[in-house]
N, C-alpha and C positions, 0 to 999 in steps of 0.2 A: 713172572720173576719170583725166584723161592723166597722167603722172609726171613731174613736173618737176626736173633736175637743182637741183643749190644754183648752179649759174652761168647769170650772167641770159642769158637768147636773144636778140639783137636783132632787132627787129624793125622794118620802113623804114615808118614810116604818113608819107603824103603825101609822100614823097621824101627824109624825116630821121627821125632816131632820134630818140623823142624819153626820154629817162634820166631815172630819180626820184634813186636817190642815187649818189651817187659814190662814186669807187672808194676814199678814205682813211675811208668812211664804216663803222659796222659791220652785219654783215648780218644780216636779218632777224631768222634762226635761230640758236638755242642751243643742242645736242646734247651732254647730256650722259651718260655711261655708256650709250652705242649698246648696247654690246653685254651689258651688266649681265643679270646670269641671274638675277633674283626677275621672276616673272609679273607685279609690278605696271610700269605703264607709264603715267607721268604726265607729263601735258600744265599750261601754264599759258601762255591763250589773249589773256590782257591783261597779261602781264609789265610791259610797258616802257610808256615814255613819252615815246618820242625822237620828235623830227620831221625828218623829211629837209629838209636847211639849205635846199634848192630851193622849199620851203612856208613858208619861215621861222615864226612864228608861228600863222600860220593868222586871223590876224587878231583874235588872243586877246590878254587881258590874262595876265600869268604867275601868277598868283591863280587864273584857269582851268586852267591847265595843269598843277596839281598833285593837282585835283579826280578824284573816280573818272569823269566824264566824258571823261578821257583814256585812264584807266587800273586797273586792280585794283590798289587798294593791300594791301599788304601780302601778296598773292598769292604772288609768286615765291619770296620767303622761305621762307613755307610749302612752297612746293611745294618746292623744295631740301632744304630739312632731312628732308620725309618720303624723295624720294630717296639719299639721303645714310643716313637711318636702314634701307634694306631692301637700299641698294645697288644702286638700280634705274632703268633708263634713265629721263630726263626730258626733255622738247623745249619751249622756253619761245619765247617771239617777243616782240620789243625795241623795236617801234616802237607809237605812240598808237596806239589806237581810232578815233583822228579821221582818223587818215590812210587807212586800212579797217581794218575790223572781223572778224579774224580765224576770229571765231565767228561769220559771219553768212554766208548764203547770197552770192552776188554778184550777185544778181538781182535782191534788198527791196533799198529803200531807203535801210534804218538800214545797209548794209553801208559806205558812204561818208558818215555822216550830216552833212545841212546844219542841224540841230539838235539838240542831244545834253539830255536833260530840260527845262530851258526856256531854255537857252543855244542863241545863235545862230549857226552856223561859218564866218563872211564867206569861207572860203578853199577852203573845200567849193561854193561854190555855182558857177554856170555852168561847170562840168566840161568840156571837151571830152573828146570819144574817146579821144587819144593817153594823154591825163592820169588818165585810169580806168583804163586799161588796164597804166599803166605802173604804178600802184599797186597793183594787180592781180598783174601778173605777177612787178614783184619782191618783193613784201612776203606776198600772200594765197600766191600759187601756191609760193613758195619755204618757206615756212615748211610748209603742206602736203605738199609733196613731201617734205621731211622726215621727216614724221607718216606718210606714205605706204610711203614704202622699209623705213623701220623695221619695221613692222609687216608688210610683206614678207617683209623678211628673217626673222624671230622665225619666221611661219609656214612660212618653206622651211626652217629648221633644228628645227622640231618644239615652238617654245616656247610654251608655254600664258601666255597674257595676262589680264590684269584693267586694263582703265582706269580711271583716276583723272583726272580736269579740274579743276584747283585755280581757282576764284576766288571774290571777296568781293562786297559789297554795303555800299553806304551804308545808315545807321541811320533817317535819314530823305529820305522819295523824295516831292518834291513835297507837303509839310507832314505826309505821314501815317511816323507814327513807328513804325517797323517791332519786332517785338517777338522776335522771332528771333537765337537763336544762331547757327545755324547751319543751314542751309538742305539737303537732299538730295535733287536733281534728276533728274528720268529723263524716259522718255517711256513709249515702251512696254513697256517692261522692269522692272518694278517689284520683283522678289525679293530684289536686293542692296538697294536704297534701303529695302525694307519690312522685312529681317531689320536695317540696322543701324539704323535707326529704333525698334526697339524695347529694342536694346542701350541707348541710348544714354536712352528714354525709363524704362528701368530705373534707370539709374546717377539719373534725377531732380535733374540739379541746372543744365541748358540747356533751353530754348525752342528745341526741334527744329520746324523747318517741312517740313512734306509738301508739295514740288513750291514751294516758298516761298524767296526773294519772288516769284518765277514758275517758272512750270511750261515745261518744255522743247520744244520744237514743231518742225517741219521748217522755218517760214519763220523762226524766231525764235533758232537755234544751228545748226551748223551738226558740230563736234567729236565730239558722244554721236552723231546721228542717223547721218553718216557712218562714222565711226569704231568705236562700240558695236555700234548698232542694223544697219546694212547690213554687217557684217563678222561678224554674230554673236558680238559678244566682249563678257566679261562689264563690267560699268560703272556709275559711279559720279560724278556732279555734284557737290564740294561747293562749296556759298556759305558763306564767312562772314562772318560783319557786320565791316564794318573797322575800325571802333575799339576792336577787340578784339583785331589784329593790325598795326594802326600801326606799336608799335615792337618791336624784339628781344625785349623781355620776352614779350608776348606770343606775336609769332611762335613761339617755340621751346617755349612753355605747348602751344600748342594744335600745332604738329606732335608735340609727344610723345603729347599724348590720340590723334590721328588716327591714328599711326602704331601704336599699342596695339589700337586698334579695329581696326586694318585686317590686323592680325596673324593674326587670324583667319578672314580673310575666304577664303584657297586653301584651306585644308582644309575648310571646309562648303561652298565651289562643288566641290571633288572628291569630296565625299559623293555630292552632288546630281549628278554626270554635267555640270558646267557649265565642265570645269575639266582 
């Protein structure tokens, strides 16, 4: 994958440039503790829920636009607090889902989706080229190069990683009521998702989903497969349901349980030669 600075490239399609947001706007990426020495290295791929002022609405009502079909609620909290608790880099991205889809290939469909569950994105649809592209290159590729250089760097200075991917999930998806706590995602990597799924089915008091509400896929994410899976570095999906993480009270309930779990998790990948 090419390496894209944090400053956008321009680029002349049809004889003008054509720009998503502007420059009093804020970017993409959130980088925080670059340089933080705990092996864990956590992402949160549906942070925000801004729309570049140039989309205005997208042709939503503002009732949509607070929905998880914009964004992971409660997500970013969590994932702060866990970084904050190990002292450990974190890269989060600030803009909808609608505008692209950070976790998604740029190649499917859902990656600019013109319908998000059974809402329809009047603002997504007849796309031109420039107008892909330019969501593309400042929002997908900016926030990647991020994730990119990071994880560069770590590896030319010798630092042994664990990924962590913080996001949540609605309770109910198209009428069917989801029964899960908390969700742990992988693909083909199953030993950290299978050792803390038993931790966690010990302690007996959450509805742990295996690969739940979905399972990971190369057309379907884009963060574990690239990031985990093609970098060989060890990794870790969690979903959790979002009204379990709404508001502070919770959020900081459940980054303290994640962060207790996860405490554990460098010394038995360095048992195992994983770490």
């Amino acid at each position: 994958m090419i390496l894209y600075s944090l400053l956008w490239d321009e680029k002349v399609l049809e004889g003008s440039v054509f720009r998503l947001l502007e420059s009093d706007e804020p970017a993409a990426v959130e980088v925080v503790r670059e340089e933080g020495l705990s092996p864990f290295f956590f992402t949160c791929d549906h942070a925000g829920r801004r729309l570049p002022r140039r989309l205005g609405d997208l042709g939503l009502p503002a009732s949509e636009l607070v929905r998880h079909i914009a964004w992971d609620i409660g997500a970013a909290a969590v994932a702060h607090a866990l970084a904050e608790h190990f002292d450990a880099c974190l890269i989060t991205q600030a803009y909808s889902r609608l505008v692209i889809d950070c976790n998604r290939p740029t190649h499917v469909p859902s990656s600019i989706p013109t319908i998000s569950e059974e809402t329809d994105i009047p603002g997504n649809h007849g796309l031109d080229p420039a107008e892909v592209t330019a969501r593309r290159r400042e929002i997908f590729d900016v926030y990647h190069g991020a994730i990119e250089a990071a994880l560069d760097a770590r590896e030319a200075r010798g630092q042994a990683t664990v990924l962590v991917s913080v996001h949540s999930f609605t309770p109910v998806f198209k009428g069917f009521h989801r029964p899960w706590d908390l969700g742990l995602l992988y693909h083909r990597y199953d030993r950290l998702a299978s050792w803390l799924k038993d931790r966690l089915d010990a302690d007996g008091d959450l509805v742990v989903g295996d690969n739940e509400p979905y399972a990971v896929s190369d057309t379907t994410d884009y963060t574990i497969p690239v990031y985990g899976e093609h970098r060989g570095i060890a990794h870790i999906m969690f979903e959790i349901r979002q009204d379990l993480i709404a508001e502070p009270p919770g959020q900081k309930a459940w980054a303290d349980r994640l962060s207790d779990l996860l405490r554990q998790v460098p010394d038995r990948l360095a048992a195992q030669g994983e770490l």
